[in-house]
FIFI-179830 format. One record per residue (C-alpha): y, z, x; residue in three letters. Coordinates in Angstrom, 2 decimals, always signed. Each point is the difference from the previous one (the first is absolute). Last residue first. Example, Ala and Ser with C-alpha at 12.3 -4.5 7.8 and 13.67 -1.06 7.14 Angstrom:
! residues 2
+---------+---------+---------+------+
!      py !      pz !      px ! type !
+---------+---------+---------+------+
!   -1.06 !   +7.14 !  +13.67 !  ser !
!   -3.44 !   +0.66 !   -1.37 !  ala !
+---------+---------+---------+------+
//
This chain:
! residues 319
+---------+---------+---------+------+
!      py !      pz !      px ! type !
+---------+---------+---------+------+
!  -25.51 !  +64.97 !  -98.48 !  unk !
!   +2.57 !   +2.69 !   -0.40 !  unk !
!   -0.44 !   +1.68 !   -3.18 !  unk !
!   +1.29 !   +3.20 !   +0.25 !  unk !
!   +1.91 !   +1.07 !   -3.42 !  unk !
!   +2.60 !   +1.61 !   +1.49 !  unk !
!   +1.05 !   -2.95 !   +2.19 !  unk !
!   +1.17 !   -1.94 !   -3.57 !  unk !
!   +3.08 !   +2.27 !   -0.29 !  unk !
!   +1.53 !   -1.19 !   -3.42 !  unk !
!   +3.74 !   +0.34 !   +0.43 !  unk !
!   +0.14 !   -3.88 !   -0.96 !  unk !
!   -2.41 !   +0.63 !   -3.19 !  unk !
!   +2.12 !   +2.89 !   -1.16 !  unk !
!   +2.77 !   -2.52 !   -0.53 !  unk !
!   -1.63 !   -3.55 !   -1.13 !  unk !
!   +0.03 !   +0.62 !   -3.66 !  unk !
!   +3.11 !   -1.64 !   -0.92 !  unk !
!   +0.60 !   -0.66 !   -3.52 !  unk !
!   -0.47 !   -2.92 !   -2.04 !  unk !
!   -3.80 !   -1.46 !   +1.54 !  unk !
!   +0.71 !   -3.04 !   +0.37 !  unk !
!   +3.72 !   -0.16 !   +1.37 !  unk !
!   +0.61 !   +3.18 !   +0.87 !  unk !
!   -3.39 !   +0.42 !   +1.78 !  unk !
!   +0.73 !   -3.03 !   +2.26 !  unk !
!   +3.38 !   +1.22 !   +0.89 !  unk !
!   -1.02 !   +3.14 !   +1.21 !  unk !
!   -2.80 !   -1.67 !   +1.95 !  unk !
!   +2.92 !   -2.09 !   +2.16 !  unk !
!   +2.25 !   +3.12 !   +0.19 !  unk !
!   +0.02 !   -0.70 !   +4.08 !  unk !
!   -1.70 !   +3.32 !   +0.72 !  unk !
!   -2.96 !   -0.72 !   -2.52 !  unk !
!   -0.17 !   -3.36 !   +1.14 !  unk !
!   -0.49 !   +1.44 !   +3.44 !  unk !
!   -2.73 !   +2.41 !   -0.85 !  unk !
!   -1.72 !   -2.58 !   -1.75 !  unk !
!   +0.00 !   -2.13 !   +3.39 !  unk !
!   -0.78 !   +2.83 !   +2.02 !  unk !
!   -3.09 !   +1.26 !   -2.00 !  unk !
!   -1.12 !   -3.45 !   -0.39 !  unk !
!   +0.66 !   -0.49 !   +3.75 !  unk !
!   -2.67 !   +2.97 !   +0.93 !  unk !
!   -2.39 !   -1.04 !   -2.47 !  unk !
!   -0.43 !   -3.69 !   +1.47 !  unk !
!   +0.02 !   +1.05 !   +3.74 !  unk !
!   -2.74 !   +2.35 !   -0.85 !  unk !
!   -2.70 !   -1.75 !   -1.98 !  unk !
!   -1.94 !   -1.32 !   +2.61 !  unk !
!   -1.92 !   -2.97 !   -1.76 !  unk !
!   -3.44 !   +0.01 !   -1.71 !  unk !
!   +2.02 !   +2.07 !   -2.84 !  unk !
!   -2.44 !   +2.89 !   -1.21 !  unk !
!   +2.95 !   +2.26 !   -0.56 !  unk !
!   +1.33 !   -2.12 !   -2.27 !  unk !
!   +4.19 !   -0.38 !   -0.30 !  unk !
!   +2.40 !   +1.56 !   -2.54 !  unk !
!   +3.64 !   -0.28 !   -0.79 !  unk !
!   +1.24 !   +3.43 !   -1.45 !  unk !
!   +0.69 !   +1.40 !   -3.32 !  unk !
!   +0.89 !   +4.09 !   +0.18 !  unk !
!   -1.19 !   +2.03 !   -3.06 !  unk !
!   +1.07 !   +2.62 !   -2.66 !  unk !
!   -1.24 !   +1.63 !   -2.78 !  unk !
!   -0.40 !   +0.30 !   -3.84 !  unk !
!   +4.08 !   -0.63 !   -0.17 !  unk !
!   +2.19 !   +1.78 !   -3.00 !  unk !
!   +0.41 !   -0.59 !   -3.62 !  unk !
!   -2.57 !   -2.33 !   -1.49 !  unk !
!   +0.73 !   -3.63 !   -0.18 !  unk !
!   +0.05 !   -2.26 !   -3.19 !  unk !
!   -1.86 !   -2.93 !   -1.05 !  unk !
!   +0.84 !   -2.78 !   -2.54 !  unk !
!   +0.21 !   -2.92 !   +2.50 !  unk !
!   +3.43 !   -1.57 !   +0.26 !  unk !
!   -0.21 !   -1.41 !   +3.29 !  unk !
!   +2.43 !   +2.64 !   +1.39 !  unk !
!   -2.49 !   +2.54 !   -1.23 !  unk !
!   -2.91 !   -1.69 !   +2.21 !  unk !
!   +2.16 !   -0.30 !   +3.18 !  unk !
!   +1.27 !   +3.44 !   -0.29 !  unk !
!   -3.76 !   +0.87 !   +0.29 !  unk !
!   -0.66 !   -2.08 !   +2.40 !  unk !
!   +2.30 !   +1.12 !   +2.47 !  unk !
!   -0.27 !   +3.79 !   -1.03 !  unk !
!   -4.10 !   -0.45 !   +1.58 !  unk !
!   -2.53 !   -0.46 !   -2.75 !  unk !
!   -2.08 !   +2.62 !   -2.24 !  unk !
!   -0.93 !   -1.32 !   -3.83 !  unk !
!   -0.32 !   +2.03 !   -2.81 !  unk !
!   -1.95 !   +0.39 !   -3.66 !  unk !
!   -1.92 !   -3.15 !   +0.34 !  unk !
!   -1.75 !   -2.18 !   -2.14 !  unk !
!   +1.65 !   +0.74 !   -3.06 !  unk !
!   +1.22 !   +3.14 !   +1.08 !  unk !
!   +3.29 !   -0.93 !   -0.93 !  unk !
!   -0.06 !   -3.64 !   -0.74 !  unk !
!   -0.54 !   -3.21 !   +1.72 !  unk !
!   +2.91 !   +1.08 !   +2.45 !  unk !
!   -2.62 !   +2.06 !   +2.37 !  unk !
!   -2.19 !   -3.50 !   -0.01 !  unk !
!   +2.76 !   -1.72 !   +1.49 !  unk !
!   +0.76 !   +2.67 !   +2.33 !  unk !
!   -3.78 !   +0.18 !   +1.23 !  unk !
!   -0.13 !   -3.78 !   +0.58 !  unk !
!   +3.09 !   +0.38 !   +2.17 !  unk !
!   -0.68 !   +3.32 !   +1.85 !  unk !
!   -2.46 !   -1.73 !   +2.34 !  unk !
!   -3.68 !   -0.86 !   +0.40 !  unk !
!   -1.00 !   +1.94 !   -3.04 !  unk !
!   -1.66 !   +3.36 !   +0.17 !  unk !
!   -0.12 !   +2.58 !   -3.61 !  unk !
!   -0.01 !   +3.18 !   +0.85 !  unk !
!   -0.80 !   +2.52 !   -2.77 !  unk !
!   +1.31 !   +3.22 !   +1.34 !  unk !
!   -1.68 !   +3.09 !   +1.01 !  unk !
!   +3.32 !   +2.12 !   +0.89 !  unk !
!   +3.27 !   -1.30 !   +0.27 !  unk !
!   +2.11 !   +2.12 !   +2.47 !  unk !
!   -0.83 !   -0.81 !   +3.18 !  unk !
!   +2.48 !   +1.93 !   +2.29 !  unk !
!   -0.01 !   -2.09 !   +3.46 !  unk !
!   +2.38 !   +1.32 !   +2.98 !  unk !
!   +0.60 !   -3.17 !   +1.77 !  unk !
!   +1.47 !   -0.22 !   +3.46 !  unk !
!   -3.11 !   -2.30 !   +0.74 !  unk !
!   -1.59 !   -0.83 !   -3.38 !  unk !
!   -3.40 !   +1.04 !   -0.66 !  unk !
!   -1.74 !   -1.31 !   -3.87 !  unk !
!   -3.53 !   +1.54 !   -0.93 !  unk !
!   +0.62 !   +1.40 !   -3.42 !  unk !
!   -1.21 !   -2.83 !   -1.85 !  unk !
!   +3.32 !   -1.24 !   -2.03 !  unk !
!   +1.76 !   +0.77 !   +3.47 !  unk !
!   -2.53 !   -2.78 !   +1.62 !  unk !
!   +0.71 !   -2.01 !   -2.92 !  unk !
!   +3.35 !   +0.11 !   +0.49 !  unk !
!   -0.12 !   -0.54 !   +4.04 !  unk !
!   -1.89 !   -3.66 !   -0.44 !  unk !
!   -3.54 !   -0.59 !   -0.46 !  unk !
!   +0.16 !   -1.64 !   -3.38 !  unk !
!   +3.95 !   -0.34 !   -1.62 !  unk !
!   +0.28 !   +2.76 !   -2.66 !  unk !
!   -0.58 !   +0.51 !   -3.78 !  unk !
!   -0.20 !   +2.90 !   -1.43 !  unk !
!   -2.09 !   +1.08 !   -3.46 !  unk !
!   +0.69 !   +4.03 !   -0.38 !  unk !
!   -1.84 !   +3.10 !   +0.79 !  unk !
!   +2.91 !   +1.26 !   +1.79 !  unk !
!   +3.08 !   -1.80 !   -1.51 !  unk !
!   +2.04 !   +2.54 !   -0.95 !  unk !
!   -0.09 !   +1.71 !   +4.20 !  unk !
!   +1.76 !   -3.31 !   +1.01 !  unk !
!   +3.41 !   +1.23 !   -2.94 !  unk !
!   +1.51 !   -0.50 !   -3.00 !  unk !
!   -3.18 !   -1.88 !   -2.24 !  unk !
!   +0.53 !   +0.56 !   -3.56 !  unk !
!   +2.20 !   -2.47 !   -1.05 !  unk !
!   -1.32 !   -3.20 !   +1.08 !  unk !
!   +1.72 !   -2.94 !   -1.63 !  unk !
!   +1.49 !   -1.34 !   +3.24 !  unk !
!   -3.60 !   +0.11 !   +1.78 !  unk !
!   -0.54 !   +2.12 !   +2.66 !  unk !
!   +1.00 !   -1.32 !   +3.52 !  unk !
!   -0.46 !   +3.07 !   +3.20 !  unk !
!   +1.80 !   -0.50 !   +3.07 !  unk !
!   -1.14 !   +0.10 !   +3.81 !  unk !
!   +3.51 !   +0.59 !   +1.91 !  unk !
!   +1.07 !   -2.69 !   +2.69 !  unk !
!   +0.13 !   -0.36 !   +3.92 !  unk !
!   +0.96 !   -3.24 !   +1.24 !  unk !
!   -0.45 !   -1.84 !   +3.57 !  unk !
!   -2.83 !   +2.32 !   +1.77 !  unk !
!   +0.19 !   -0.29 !   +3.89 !  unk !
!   -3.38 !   -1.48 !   +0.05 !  unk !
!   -3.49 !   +0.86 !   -1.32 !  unk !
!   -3.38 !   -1.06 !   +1.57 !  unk !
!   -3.07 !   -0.36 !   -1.71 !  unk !
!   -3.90 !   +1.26 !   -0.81 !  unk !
!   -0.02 !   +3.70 !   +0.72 !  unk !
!   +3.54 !   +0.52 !   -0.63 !  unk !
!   -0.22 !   -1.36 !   -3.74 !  unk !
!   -2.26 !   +3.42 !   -0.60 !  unk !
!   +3.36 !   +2.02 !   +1.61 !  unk !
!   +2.61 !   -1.98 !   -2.59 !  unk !
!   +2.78 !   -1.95 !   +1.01 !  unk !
!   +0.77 !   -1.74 !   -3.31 !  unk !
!   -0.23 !   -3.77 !   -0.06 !  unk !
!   +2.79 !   -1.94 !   -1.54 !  unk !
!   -0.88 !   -3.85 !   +0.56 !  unk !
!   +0.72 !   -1.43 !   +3.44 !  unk !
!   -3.78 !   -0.16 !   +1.76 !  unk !
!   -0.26 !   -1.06 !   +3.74 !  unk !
!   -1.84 !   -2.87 !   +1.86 !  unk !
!   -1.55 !   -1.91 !   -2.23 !  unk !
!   -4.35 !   -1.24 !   +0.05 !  unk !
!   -0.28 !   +2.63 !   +3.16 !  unk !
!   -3.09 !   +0.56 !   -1.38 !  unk !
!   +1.97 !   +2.33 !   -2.83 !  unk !
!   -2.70 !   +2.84 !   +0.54 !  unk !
!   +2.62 !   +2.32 !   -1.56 !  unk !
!   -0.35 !   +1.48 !   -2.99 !  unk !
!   +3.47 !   -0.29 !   -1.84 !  unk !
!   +0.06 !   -3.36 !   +0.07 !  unk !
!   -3.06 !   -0.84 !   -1.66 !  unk !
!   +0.72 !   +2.40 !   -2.79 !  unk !
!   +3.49 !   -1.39 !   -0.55 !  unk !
!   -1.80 !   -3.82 !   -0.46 !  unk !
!   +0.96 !   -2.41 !   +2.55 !  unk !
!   +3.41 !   -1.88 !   -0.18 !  unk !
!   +0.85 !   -2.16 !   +3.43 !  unk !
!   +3.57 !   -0.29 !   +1.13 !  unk !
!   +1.52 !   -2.07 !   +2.53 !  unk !
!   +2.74 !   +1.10 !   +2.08 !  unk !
!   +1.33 !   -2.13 !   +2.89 !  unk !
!   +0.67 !   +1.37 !   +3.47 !  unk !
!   +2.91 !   +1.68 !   +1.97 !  unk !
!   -1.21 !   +3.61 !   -0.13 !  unk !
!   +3.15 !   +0.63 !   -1.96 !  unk !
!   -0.52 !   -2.64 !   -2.47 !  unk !
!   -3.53 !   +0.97 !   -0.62 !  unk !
!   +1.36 !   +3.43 !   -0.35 !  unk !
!   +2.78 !   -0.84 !   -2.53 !  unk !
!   -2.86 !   -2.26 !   -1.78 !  unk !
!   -2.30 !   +3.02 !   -0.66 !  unk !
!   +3.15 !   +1.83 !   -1.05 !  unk !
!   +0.78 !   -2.78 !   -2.68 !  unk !
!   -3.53 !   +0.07 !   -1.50 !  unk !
!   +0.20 !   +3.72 !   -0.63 !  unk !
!   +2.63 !   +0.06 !   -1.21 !  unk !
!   -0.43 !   -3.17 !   -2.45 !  unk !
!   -0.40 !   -4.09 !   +0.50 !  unk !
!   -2.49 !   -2.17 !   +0.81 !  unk !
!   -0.61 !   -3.72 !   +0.22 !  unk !
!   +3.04 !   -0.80 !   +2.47 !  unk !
!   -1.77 !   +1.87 !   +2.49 !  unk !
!   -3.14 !   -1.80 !   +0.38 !  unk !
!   -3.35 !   +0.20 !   -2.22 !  unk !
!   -3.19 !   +0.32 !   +2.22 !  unk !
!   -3.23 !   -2.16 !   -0.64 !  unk !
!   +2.05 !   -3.15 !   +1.27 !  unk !
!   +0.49 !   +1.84 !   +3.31 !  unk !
!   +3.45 !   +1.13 !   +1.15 !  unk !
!   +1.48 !   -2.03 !   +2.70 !  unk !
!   +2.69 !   -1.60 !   -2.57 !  unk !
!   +2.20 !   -2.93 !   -0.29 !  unk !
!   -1.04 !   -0.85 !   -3.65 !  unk !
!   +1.11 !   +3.81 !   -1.29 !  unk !
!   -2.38 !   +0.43 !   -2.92 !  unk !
!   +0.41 !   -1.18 !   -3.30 !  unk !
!   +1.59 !   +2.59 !   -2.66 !  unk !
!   -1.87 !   -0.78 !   -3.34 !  unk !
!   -0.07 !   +3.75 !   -0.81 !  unk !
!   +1.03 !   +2.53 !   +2.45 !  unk !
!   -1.66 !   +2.63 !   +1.62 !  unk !
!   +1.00 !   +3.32 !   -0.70 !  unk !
!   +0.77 !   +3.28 !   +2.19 !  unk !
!   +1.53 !   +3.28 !   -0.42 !  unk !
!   +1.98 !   -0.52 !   -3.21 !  unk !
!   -2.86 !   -1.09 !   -1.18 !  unk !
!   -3.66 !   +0.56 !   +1.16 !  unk !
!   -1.34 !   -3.82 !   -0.60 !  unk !
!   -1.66 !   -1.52 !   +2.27 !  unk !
!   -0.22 !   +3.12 !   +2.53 !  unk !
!   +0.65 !   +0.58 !   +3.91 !  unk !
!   -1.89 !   -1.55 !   +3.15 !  unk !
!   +2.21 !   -1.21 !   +2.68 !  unk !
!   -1.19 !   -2.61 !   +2.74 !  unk !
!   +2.79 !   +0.27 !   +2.71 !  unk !
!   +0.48 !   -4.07 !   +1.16 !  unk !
!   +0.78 !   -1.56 !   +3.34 !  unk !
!   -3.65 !   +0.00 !   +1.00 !  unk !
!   +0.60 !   +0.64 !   +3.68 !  unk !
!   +2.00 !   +3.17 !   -1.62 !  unk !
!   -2.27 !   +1.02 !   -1.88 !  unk !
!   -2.85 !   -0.24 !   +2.07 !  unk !
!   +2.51 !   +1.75 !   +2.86 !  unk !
!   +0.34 !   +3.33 !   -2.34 !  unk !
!   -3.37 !   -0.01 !   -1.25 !  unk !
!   -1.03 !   +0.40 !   +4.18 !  unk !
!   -3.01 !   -1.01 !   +0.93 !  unk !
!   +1.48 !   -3.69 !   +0.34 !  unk !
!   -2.76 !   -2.82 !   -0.67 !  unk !
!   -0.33 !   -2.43 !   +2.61 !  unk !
!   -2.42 !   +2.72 !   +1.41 !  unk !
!   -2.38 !   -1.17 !   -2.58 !  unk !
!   -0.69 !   -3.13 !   +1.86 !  unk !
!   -1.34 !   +1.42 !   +3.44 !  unk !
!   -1.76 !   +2.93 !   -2.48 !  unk !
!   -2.80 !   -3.03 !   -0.65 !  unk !
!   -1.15 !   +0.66 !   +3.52 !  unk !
!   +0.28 !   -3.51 !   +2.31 !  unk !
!   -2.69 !   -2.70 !   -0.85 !  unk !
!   +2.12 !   -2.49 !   -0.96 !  unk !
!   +2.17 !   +0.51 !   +2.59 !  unk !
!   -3.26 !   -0.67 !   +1.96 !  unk !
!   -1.12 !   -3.02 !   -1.64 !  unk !
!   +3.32 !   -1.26 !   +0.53 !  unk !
!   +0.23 !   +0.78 !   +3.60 !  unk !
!   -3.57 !   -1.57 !   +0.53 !  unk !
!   +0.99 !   -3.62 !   -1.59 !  unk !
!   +3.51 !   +0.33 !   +2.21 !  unk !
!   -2.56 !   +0.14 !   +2.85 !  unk !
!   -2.18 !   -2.56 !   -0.64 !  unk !
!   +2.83 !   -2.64 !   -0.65 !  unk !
!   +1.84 !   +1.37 !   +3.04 !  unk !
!   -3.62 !   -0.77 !   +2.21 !  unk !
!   -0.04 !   -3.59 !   -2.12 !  unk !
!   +3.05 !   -1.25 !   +1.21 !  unk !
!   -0.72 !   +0.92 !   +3.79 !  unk !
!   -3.12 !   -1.84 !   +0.15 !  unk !
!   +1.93 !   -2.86 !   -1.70 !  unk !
!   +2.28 !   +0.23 !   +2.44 !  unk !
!   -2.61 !   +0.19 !   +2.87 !  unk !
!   -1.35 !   -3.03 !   -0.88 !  unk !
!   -3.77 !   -0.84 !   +1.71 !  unk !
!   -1.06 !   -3.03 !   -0.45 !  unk !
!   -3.41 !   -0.61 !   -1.53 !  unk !
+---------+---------+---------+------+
//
């Protein structure tokens, strides 16, 4: 046989580039992960969309609306809805933000109970839907720079003559929205930063529902039909009156509490950058009148004052 030292040659850089692929193949499973920013900030912004969380149907702070077809030039996934799908506060300021970060919003609707635990597995990125600050929602998320502030309100129905004020209806059937701040109050357990708490309905009847819509239709059944009252934010309540339902408000606010975009503590990514330009954005659109205008328009007053003077250092959170 002849010797050919080109074919010799040939088959050495066929050996070898067999050998490097075995061993990239080879290399630590972490080699591909690192393609993955750490930071939530740079996911989301490699992505080019802000995955927002907020309700289905919570009007006037957020709704999704029927036979709208999602944006066809989108990034957002075909399990998320897109921009043009939603509207309502809390809808709008999610998109102000996505704006302002320079991506797309898409929004995602898990149930309130969900949200408000944490443990998201990084499945959206941040939560637009009126979430109290409370110290138990500490443990489990992060709060920004909140973006409205507004009165807890009692609804009794419109034929109800005997109930005048919270401490009436101790004893009583109330429904609420499960796990959020008026249950909490309902149980005697709810902490508000800057919050001085007087409960002043003693061993009620709760009655949980997954938000204050259910409860408010079963409120204007009848007086004490099913229920006797129903606790929501001012927002909804207006909402509900405006709509023509036959319930009525009770003089003066139950309490008081600060809504705020929230992220999960247990994020896989570095949470930091994220929180830090939430708070600035917000704080920007609440210097430029841009929230103002918002709450005007759905929610008929603004409610954005006391939120802007809010001092979100004194409640120590830094991740």
């Amino acid at each position: 046989m002849i010797y050919n030292p080109l074919r010799s040659r040939m088959k050495q850089s066929i050996v070898f580039i067999a050998t490097c692929l075995i061993l990239t193949s080879c290399l630590p499973s972490n080699t591909a992960t690192q393609m993955v920013p750490e930071d939530k900030l740079a996911e989301i912004e490699a992505r080019g969309t802000l995955i927002i969380a907020t309700d289905v149907d919570y009007v006037p702070q957020s709704q999704l609306l029927a036979d709208v077809l999602p944006n066809p030039d989108t990034k957002c996934e075909s399990s998320q809805y897109t921009a043009n799908q939603f509207t309502g506060f809390d809808a709008e300021v999610g998109m102000e933000i996505a704006r302002q970060l320079g991506v797309e919003a898409c929004f995602v609707t898990p149930p309130w109970s969900q949200l408000v635990a944490g443990n998201w597995g990084d499945n959206w990125d941040v939560h637009v839907g009126s979430v109290a600050i409370t110290y138990e929602r500490m443990n489990v998320l992060y709060f920004s720079q909140p973006y409205y502030a507004t009165s807890t309100v009692i609804l009794v129905h419109q034929e109800n003559s005997t109930f005048h004020a919270p401490e009436d209806l101790s004893g009583k059937k109330i429904g609420v929205c499960a796990g959020c701040t008026f249950e909490e109050y309902l149980q005697g357990t709810l902490q508000i930063p800057g919050e001085k708490i007087e409960y002043r309905i003693q061993s009620p009847q709760i009655v949980a529902y997954e938000n204050e819509d259910p409860a408010i239709e079963a409120l204007s059944l009848g007086d004490g039909v099913k229920l006797d009252a129903v606790i929501t934010i001012l927002p909804k309540a207006l909402a509900a009156i405006g709509a023509g339902k036959p319930v009525r408000m009770l003089d003066g606010p139950l309490l008081f509490a600060y809504a705020s975009v929230t992220m999960d503590r247990s994020s896989g990514r570095d949470p930091t950058r994220l929180l830090n330009e939430m708070t600035r954005i917000i704080q920007e659109m609440h210097r430029a009148g841009t929230l103002k205008k918002l709450s005007i328009e759905y929610q008929g007053l603004d409610l954005t004052q006391k939120a802007s003077q809010f001092d979100l250092t004194s409640i120590h959170q830094t991740p």
